[in-house]
C-alpha positions in Angstrom: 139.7 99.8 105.3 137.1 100.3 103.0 134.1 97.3 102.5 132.1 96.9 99.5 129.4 95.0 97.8 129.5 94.9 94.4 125.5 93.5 92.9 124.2 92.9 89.7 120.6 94.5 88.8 118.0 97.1 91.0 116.0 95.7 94.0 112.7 96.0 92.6 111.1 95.0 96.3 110.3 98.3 98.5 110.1 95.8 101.4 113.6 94.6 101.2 115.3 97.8 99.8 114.3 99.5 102.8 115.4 97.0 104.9 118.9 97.1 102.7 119.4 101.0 103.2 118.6 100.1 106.6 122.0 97.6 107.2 123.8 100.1 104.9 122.9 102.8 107.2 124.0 100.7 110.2 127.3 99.6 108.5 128.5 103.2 107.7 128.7 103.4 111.7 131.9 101.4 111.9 133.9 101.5 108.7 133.3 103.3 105.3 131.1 100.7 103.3 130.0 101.2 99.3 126.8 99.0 98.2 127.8 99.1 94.5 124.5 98.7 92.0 126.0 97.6 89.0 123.2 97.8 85.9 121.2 94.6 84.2 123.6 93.8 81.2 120.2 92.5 79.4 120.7 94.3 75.8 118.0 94.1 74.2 117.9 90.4 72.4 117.8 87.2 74.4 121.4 86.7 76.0 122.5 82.8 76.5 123.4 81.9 80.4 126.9 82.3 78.9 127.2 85.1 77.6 125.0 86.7 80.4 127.5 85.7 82.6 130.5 87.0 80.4 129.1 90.5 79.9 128.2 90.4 83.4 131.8 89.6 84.4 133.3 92.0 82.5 130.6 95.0 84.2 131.9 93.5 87.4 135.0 93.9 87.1 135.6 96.8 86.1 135.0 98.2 89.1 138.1 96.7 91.1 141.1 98.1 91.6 144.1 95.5 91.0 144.8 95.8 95.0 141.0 95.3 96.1 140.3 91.7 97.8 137.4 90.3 96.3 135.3 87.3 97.7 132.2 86.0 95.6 129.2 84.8 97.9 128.9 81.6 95.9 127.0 78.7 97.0 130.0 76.5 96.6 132.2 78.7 98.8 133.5 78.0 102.1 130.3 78.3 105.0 131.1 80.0 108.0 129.3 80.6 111.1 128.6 84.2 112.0 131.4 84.3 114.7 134.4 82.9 112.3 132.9 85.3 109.4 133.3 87.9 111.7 137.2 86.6 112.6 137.5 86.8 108.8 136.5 90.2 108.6 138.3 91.5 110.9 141.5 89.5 109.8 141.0 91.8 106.8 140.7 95.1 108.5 143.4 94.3 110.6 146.0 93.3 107.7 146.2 97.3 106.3 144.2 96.2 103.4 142.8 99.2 101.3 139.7 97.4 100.4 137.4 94.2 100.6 134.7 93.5 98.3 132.4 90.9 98.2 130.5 90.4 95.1 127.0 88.9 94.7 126.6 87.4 91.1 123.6 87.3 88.5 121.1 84.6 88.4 123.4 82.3 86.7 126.5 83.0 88.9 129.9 84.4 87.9 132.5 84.4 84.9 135.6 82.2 84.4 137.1 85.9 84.4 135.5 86.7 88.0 135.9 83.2 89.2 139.5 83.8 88.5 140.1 87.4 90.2 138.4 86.5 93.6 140.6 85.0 96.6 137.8 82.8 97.6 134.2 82.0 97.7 132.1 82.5 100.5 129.1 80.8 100.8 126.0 81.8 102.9 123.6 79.1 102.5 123.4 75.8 100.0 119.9 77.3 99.4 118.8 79.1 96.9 117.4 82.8 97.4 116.2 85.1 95.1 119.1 87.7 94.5 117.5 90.7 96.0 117.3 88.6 99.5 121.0 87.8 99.2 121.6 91.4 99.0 120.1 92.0 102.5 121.2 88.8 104.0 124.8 89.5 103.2 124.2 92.9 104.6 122.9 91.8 107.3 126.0 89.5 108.2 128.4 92.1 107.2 126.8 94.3 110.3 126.6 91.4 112.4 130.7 90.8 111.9 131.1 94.5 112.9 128.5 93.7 116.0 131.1 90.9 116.7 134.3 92.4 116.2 133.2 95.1 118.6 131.6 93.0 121.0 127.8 94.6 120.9 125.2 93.0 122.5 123.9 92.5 118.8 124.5 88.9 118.1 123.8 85.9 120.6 125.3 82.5 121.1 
């Protein structure tokens, strides 16, 4: 199985894109994992939250394939702790899917469109974080499910 992260817009932080090639790096151990970087959709004039939103969605998705799995981190979506995201996971690898992509949104979240294509909504904090610290935190708990399924001394109880 293949596991991607689809994002909307550059890291402009050298801090936290270091530590993102860093979790990519670490990923790419145990399974073949894409960080997509899909471009700003800003075009020139002011864009309403809407239509930011709808240009984004349709950037997004076209870069799923009609059998990929796709899960939005959403601060709505179901919360998990690190031990039943890893279950998750690895209910996925295990099922002979082809590929799972979660999908971090733009600043004002997803697309009816989007909304409608995922399978769910996974949530990692009712906080808000800047996007580019999503990025690393969902890295981070993407390695730490593969840390899990494996049973490496990585995560503690």
């Amino acid at each position: 199985m293949q596991l991607s992260l689809l994002v909307l817009g550059k890291t402009d932080s050298a801090q936290i894109e270091a530590e993102i090639k860093r979790y990519e790096s670490r990923l790419k151990h145990y399974l073949p994992f894409e960080l997509r970087v899909i471009p700003d959709v800003r075009r020139g004039g002011k864009l309403s939250a809407e239509e930011q939103k709808r240009a984004e969605g349709e950037e997004l998705l076209r870069y799923l394939s009609p059998t990929d799995w796709v899960y939005l981190f959403d601060e709505r979506g179901e919360s998990y702790t690190s031990r039943a995201f890893a279950s998750f996971v690895e209910r996925a690898m295990v099922s002979g899917l082809r590929r799972l992509v979660f999908v971090i949104g733009g600043p004002y979240g997803f697309s009816t469109e989007v909304y409608e294509r995922a399978r769910g909504l996974v949530s990692l904090s009712t906080m808000t974080f800047s996007h580019q610290m999503v990025r690393l935190f969902a890295l981070e708990q993407l390695y730490r499910a593969q840390t899990i399924i494996r049973g490496e001394p990585y995560h503690h109880d």
